[in-house]
N, C-alpha and C positions, 0 to 999 in steps of 0.2 A: 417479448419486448417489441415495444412500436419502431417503425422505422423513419420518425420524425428527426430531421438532420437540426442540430445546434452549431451556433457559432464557438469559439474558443470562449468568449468572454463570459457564455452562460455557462460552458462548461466548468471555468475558473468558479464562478461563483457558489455551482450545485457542488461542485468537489473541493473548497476549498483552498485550492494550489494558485499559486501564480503562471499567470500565460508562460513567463519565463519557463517555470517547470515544467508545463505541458508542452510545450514546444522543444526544453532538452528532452523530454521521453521519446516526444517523435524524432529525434536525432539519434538516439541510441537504440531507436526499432523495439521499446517496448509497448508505445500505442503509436498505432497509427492512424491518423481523421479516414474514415470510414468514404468519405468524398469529397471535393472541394467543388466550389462554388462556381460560376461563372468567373468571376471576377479573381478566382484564385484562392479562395476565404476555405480556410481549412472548417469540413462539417464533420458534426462528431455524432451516434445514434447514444442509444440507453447502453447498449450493449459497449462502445469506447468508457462509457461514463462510469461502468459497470468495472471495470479492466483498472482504470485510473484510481477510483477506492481502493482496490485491492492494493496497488500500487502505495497509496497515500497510508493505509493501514501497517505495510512492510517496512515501512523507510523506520516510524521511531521503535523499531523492535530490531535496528541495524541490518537486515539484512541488503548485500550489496544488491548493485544492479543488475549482475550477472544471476545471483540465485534468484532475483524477482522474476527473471528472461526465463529462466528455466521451472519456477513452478510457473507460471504464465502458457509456458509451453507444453508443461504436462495437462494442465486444467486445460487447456484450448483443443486436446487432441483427445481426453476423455468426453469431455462435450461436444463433439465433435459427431456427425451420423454417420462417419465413418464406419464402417463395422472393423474392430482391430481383433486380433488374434487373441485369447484367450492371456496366455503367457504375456502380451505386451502390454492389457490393460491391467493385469496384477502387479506389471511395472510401473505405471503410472499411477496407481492407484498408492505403491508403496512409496512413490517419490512424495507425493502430495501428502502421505501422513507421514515421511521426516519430514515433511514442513510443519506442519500440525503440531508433531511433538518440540522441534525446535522455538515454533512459538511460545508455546506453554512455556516450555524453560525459559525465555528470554522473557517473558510475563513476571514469573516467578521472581528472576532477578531485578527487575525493575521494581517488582514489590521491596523489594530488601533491601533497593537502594532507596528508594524512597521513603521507607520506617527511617531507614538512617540520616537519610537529612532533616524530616522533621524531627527526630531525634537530636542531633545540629542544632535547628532553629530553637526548638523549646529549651536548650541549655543556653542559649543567647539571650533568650528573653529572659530567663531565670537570672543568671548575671546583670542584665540591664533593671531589672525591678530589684535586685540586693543593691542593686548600685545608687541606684534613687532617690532607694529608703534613707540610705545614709547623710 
């Protein structure tokens, strides 16, 4: 990844989110701007930009902000050049796939909520087209 610094406002726009949002993440220390500016202007690289997806992909599969904090923090120490112990990176390794499989399940159910609502909708429209006719 380049280490080309962005402002917030292009960050908001490549990810999505509102400044609002990116500015509570950097309050609750899950991104933080990479450098600020002369002027004070929070700068963000590919790799913040990188961090706040992942982030923007967690939120509608509910996970809170703490379990984002901590795979955040296992992913940042597995990619990391660290060299870890054997034993610790099988722990990290095993954290990031309960995340993994927590997704899938929470995919799953979002599937099944959503057969069920348009399920909903199509019995609505079916009632509003008998109603109509008549």
């Amino acid at each position: 990844m380049n280490d080309t610094h962005m402002q917030i406002g292009e960050v908001a726009t490549r990810t999505e989110l509102s400044l609002r949002t990116i500015r509570h993440y950097e309050e609750v220390g899950l991104v933080i701007p990479s450098a600020r500016s002369q002027g004070g202007f929070r700068l963000y690289t590919e790799a913040d930009v990188a961090r706040l997806m992942v982030i923007r992909r967690m939120k509608p599969l509910g996970f809170s902000l703490g379990e984002m904090r901590d795979l955040l923090e296992a992913v940042d120490r597995l990619d990391s050049t660290e060299d870890l112990p054997a034993v610790r990176r099988r722990e990290l390794v095993e954290r990031v796939r309960g995340f993994e499989q927590a997704a899938q399940q929470r995919v799953l159910d979002l599937r099944t909520r959503l057969s069920r609502a348009e399920e909903f909708a199509a019995t609505l429209r079916e009632r509003l087209d008998r109603a109509e006719v008549r």
